[in-house]
Residue, then its C-alpha position, 0 to 999 in steps of 0.5 A: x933951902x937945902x944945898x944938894x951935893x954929891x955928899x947927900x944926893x942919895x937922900x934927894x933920890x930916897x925922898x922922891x920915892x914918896x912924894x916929888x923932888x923939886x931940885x933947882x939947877x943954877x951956877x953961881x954967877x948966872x944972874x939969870x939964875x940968881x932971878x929964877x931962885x928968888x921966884x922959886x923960893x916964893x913959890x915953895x913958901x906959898x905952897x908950904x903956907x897954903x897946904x900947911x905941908x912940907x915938900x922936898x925942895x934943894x938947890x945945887x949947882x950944876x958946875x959942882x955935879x956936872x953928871x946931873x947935867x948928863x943924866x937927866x938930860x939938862x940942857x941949860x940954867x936955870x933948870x928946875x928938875x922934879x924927880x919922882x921914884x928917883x926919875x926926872x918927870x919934868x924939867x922946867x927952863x922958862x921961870x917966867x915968874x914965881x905964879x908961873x912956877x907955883x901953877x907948875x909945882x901945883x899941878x905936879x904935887x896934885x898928880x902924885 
């Protein structure tokens, strides 16, 4: 999964002008977060398997690039933020499992 850093946030912005972002927030040391990113990536490659299409997926730690925290209006980790056109159009804080993310992203991606 591609690490998102203030060095390449432009292009998470550029991608998510033509389908969603899906951009897990976490810190190192949560195992919380630790939990969540497992299921998340589940998630990503049963979709990726299933409709044989990529989609725009990264990981970033919220310690390195507190002013997303700030911007988007993130309140906790593990937060799974989807940006569409540059704009947080959901934000995700109950990872409760990878079906519960995947039926989540589902329904995101059929939208656009």
């Amino acid at each position: 999964m591609k690490e998102i850093t203030r060095s390449n946030w432009e292009t998470v912005i550029d991608q998510s002008l033509h389908q969603p972002f899906f951009l897990y927030l976490e810190t190192p040391l949560c195992g919380t977060c630790k939990m969540g990113k497992k299921m998340f990536e589940v998630a990503v490659e049963t979709i990726r398997v299933q409709r044989a299409e990529s989609i725009q997926v990264g990981v970033s730690n919220i310690n390195e690039m507190p002013e997303l925290a700030s911007k988007y209006g993130i309140t906790s980790v593990p937060c799974l933020l989807i940006l569409s056109r540059g704009i947080a159009i959901n934000r995700i804080y109950a990872l409760q499992s990878a079906g519960n993310i995947y039926q989540s992203m589902l329904k995101l991606l059929d939208k656009e």
